[in-house]
N, C-alpha and C positions, 0 to 999 in steps of 0.2 A: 601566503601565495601572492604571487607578484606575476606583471605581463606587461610588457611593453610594447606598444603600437606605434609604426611609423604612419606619421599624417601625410610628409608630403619629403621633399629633397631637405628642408632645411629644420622640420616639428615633429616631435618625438611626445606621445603622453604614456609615463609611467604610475601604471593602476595597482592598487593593491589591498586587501581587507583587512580590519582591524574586527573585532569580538566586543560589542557593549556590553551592558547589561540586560537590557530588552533584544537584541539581535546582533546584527553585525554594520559594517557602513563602508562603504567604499572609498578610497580616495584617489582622486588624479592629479599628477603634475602636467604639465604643459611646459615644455622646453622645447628653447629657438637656439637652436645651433647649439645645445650642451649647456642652454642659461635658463633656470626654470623665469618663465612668465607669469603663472599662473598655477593657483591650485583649488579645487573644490572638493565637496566630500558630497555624500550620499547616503543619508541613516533609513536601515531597513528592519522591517522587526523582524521576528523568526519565521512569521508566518509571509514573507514576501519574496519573490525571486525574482528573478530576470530571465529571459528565455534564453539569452546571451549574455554570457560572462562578463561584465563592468562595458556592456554597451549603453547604459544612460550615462553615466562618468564620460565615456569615451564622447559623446554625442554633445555633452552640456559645454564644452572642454572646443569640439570644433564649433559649435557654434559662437564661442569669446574669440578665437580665430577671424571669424568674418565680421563680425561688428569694429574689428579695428581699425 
């Protein structure tokens, strides 16, 4: 499962889950104009969710954004 979020006119983050052994983890790109910048990931056990689908990815991801 994959989702792609548009930040702003020129920043695109592409999110998607991967299956550990303990649970699952998310990971985001951060691409400027079609050039990945950045990428982070997010290890979750089974027993953890998110209320909103790869909104901490998406969150951790705009905030490398503004510290530039």
């Amino acid at each position: 499962m994959s989702r792609l979020f548009t930040v702003d006119e020129n920043h695109e983050i592409s999110c998607y889950t991967e299956n550990t052994r303990n649970g699952f983890r998310h990971i985001g790109i951060l691409f400027e104009n079609g050039i990945e910048i950045a990428r982070t990931k997010i290890n979750y056990l089974n027993r953890t969710w998110e209320r909103y689908e790869y909104e901490t990815i998406v969150e951790k991801l705009k905030e490398y954004l503004t510290k530039q």
